[in-house]
C-alpha positions as a Markdown table, in Angstrom:
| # | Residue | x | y | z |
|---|---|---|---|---|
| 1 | Unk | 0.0 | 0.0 | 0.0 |
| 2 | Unk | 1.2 | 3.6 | -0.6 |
| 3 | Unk | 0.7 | 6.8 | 0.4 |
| 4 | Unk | -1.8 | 9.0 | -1.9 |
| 5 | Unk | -0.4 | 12.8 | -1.8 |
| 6 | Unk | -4.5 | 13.7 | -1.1 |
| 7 | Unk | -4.7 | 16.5 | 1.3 |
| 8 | Unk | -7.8 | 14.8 | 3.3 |
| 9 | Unk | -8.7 | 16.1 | 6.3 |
| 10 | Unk | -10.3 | 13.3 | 7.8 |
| 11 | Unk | -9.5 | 12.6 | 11.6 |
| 12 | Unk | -8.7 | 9.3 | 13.3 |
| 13 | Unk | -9.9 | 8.8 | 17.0 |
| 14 | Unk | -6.8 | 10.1 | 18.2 |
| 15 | Unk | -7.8 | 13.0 | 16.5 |
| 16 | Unk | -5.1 | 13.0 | 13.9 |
| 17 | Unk | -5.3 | 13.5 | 10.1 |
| 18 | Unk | -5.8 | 10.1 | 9.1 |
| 19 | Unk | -3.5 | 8.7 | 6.4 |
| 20 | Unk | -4.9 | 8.6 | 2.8 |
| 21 | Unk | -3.6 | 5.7 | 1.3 |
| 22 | Unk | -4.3 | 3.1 | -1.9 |
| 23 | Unk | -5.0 | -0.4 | -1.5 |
| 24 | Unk | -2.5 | -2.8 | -3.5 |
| 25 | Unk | -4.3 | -6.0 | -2.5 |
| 26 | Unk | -5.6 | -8.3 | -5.3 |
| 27 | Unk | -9.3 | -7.7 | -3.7 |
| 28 | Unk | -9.1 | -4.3 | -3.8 |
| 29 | Unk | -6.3 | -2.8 | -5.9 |
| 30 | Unk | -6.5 | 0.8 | -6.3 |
| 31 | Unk | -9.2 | 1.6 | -3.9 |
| 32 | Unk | -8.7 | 4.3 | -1.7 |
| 33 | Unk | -8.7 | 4.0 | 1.9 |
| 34 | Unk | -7.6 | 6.8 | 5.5 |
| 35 | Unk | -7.0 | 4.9 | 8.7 |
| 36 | Unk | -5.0 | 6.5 | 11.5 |
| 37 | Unk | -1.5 | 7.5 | 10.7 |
| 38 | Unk | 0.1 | 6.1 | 13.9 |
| 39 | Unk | 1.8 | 2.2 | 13.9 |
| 40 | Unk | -0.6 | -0.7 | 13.9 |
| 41 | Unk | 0.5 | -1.0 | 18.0 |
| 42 | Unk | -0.3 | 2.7 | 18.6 |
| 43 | Unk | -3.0 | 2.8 | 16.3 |
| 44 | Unk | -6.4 | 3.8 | 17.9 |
| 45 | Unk | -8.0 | 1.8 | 14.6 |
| 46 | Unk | -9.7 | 3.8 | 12.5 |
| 47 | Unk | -10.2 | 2.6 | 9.1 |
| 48 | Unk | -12.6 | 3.6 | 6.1 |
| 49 | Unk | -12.8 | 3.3 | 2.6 |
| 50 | Unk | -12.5 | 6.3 | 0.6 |
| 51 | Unk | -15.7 | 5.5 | -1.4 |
| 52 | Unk | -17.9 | 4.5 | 1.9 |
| 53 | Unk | -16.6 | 8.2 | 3.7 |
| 54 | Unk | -17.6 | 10.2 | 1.2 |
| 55 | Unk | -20.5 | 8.8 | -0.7 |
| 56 | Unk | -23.3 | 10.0 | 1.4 |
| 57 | Unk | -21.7 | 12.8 | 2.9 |
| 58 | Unk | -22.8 | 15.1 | 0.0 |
| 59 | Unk | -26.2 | 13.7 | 0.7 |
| 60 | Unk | -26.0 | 14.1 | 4.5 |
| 61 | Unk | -25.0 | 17.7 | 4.6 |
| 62 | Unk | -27.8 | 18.9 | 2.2 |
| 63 | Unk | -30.4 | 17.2 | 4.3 |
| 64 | Unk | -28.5 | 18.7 | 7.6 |
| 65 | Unk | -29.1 | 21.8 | 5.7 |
| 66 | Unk | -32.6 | 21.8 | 4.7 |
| 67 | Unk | -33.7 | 20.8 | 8.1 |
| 68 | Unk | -32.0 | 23.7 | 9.7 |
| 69 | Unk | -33.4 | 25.8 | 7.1 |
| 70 | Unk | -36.6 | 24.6 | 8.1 |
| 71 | Unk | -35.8 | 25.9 | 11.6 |
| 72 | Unk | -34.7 | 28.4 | 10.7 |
| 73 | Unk | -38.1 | 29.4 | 8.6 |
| 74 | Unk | -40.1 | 28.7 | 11.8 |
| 75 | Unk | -38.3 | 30.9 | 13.7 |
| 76 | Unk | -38.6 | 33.5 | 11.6 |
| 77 | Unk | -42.2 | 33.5 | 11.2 |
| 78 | Unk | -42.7 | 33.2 | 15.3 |
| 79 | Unk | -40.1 | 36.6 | 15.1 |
| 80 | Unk | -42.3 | 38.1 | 12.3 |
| 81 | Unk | -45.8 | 37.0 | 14.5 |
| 82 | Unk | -44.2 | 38.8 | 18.1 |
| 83 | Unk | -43.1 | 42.1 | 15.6 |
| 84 | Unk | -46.2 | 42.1 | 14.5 |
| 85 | Unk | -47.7 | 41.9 | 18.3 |
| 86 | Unk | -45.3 | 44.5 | 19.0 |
| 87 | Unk | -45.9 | 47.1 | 16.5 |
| 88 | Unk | -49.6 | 46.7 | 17.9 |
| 89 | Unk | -48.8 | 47.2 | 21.4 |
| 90 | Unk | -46.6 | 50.3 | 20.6 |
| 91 | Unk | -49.6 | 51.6 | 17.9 |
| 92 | Unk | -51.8 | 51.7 | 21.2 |
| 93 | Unk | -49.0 | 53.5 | 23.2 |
| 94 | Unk | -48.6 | 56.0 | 20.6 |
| 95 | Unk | -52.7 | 56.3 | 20.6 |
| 96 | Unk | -52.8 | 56.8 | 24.4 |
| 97 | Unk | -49.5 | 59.5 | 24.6 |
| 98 | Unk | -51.8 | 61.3 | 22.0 |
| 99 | Unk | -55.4 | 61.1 | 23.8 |
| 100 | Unk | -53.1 | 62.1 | 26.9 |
| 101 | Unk | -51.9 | 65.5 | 25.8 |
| 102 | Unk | -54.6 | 66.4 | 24.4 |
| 103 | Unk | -56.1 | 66.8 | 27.8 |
């Protein structure tokens, strides 16, 4: 197996940048794989295929997206309902400061 050049920023456990690597095995040769960049009796294990890592992420991230754009929506209509409530409540201020000089 050698060591691809790919500047992946994938993290092991430890929390280092995991080692992007190609498979020379006959089941797998050329496949991309990370796994942590420490020796295999330091290693803390971590192991993925290139293709498993990153074929949903895409995917993943849009749906992570819309649903906080979704929140996000809600929230701005509750904002947009208590502006509303609070232009009233300042209309009727204005209303009484008016009936009360004119007294």
């Amino acid at each position: 197996m050698s060591e691809n050049s790919s500047s992946s920023q994938l993290k092991c456990h430890c929390g280092l940048i995991a080692s992007h690597l190609t498979s020379k095995t006959h089941s797998n040769p050329g496949r991309k794989f990370f796994k942590c960049p420490k020796t295999k009796i330091n290693s803390c294990g971590y192991w993925k295929w290139e293709d498993e890592v990153f074929s949903d992420t895409p995917l993943t991230e849009v749906r992570e997206l819309v649903v906080a754009l979704d929140a996000i929506k809600v929230e701005m209509d509750n904002l947009r309902k208590e502006v509303t409530k609070l232009e009233a409540i300042s209309q009727s201020q204005v209303i009484k400061c008016q009936l009360w000089k004119t007294k």
